[in-house]
Each structure stands twice: as structure tokens, then as C-alpha cells.
N, C-alpha and C positions, 0 to 999 in steps of 0.2 A: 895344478890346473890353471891353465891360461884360457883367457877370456879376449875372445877374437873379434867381441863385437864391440864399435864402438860407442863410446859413453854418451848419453844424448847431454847435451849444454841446457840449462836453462834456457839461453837466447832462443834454442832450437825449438824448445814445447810453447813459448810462446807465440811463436810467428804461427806455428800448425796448431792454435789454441786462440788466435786473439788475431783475427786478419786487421788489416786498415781499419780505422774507425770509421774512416772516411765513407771507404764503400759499404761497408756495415749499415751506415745511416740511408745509403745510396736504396741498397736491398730495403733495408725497413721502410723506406718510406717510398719502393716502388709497389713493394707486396702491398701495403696500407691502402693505397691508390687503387689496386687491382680487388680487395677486400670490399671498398666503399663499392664501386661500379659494378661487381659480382652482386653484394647485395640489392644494389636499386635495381638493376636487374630481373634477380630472383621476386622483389617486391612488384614492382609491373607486371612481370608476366603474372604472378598470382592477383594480380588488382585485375586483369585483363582475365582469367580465367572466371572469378566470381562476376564480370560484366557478361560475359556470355551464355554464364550458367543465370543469372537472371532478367537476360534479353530470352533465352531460350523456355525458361519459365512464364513470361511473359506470354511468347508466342502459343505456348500450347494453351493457357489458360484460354484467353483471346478465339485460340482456335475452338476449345469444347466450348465455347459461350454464345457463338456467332456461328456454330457451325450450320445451324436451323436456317440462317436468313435467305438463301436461296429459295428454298422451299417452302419455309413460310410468306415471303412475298409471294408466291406462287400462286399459297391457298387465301389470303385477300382477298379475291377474284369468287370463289364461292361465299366467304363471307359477306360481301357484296350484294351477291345473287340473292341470298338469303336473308337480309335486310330488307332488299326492293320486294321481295313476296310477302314480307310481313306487312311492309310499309303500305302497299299497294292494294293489299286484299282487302273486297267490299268489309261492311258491317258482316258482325259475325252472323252467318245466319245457321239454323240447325245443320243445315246438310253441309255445309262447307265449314261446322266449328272445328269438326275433329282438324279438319287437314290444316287449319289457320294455328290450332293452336299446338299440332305437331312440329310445325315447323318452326314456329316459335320460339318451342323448346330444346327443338335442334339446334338451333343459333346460340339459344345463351348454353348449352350442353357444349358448341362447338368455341365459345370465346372464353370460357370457362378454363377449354384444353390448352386453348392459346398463351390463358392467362400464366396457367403452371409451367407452358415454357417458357416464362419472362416477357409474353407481348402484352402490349398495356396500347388497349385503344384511345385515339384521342381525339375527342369532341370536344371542338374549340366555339363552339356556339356563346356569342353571349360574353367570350374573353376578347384581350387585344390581339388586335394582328401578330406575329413572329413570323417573320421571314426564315426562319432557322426550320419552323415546324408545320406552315402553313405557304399554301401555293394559292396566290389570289386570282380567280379566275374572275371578276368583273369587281367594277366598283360600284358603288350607289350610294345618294345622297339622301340623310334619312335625320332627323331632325329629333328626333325622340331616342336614340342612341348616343353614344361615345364616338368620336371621332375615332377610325382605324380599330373599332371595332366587327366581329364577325356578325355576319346578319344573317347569313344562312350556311351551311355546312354540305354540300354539292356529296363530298365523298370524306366519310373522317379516314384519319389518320393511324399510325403504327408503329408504334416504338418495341424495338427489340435489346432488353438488356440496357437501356440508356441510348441507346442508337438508332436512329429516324430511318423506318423502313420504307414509310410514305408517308409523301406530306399529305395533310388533310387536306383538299381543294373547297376551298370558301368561297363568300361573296364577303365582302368589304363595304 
């Protein structure tokens, strides 16, 4: 039996077993390069995927919280109404007590509902001015007071959730 193939060399299983060292180092330290910038990559996009999922968190929170403002500035306007009828109405007499003291009751029944949706009235009577939370409708000079104090209270105010829905309009 003759053997027609021929003998590999050792020289021969090294070369196809052990390329350049050179390019060896060339590969390892290109794939290394391509490793790092894969990873930062992969890290950003998921740094940028958790900024969206709680920018997007944010928003709907924001949204169920504030969705009322519209409409609750709306109903102001009969809270309003509803003040001036209290405010307004003679001394209680028999025949007009019922209706003085239903309405009455209607108002604090209606700031009540306000309140559980997060409106929080604000009667600045008697505090300092805020320009943040109060709209000064005239000045006056009053000597028995604090300087840039409220002296009378025209129309109060309305915060929803931490957020000025109306400013209170004062006298100063």
C-alpha cells in the first residue's frame, strides 16, 4: 500500500495554525475597538430608551393631574356667582332664610367637590402681595397695615394641584 498523499511539514500546520502575529494583534485590537463603540452604543440607546419611558411617564402623570383645568376654570365663574349671593344677601329674614342658607350650603357642598379634585382656594386677605399668586388691581395707602400688604380681596384665587389657575385680584 502506497500512500499518494502528501506528508504535511510541520512548517506547513504552522502557517495555517499561527498567521502573523502581527495582523493577529491588528484583528484583536480592531474587534477590541469595534467591542468598546458596540457597547457604548448598546448603553445609550438603553440610557435614551429609560429617558423616554420616564419623560413619557411624566407626561401622562401631568396629564391625569391637570386634566380638570380647563373645566374647572370654567366652573370659577359660578363659584363666583355663588359667593356674591351669599355675600350680598339682606340680613337673614324668615322668608328669605331658607333660600340664604341653601345657597350657602350649596357653595361650601360645591368647594368641598373642588377641594377632592385638588383645587385649594386662596384668600390672601391680610398676607403679603405675590406677584406669582396675586393680580393687583389698585393700590392704597393705609397706615394701620404692612407695607405690600392685601387690603381687600376683589376676587380670590385658585390653585389646581400646585398650579395657579387664577390669580386672586386684590387691592394693595
Amino acid at each position: 500500500m502506497t500512500d499518494d498523499a502528501t506528508p504535511v511539514t510541520d512548517d506547513a500546520m504552522d502557517e495555517a495554525v499561527d498567521p502573523d502575529p502581527v495582523v493577529l494583534a491588528a484583528q484583536l485590537e480592531a474587534a477590541t475597538e469595534e467591542i468598546v463603540a458596540l457597547k457604548d452604543q448598546a448603553l445609550r440607546a438603553q440610557a435614551e430608551v429609560e429617558n423616554i419611558r420616564r419623560r413619557a411617564g411624566r407626561d401622562v402623570e401631568n396629564a391625569h393631574k391637570y386634566a380638570l383645568e380647563r373645566f374647572t376654570a370654567e366652573l370659577l365663574t359660578v363659584v363666583d356667582t355663588l359667593e356674591k349671593a351669599v355675600a350680598n344677601t339682606p340680613a337673614k329674614s324668615d322668608s328669605a332664610g331658607g333660600i340664604v342658607e341653601g345657597v350657602d350650603l350649596s357653595l361650601k357642598l360645591f368647594l368641598d367637590v373642588l377641594g377632592k379634585a385638588g383645587v385649594v382656594q386662596l384668600d390672601p386677605l391680610g398676607e403679603p402681595f405675590d406677584p406669582e399668586q396675586h393680580e393687583a388691581m389698585t393700590v392704597l395707602e393705609n397706615a394701620d397695615t404692612e407695607p405690600n400688604s392685601v387690603l381687600e380681596v376683589m376676587q380670590k384665587g385658585y390653585v389646581l394641584n400646585g398650579r395657579l389657575l387664577r390669580a386672586a385680584m386684590v387691592v394693595v
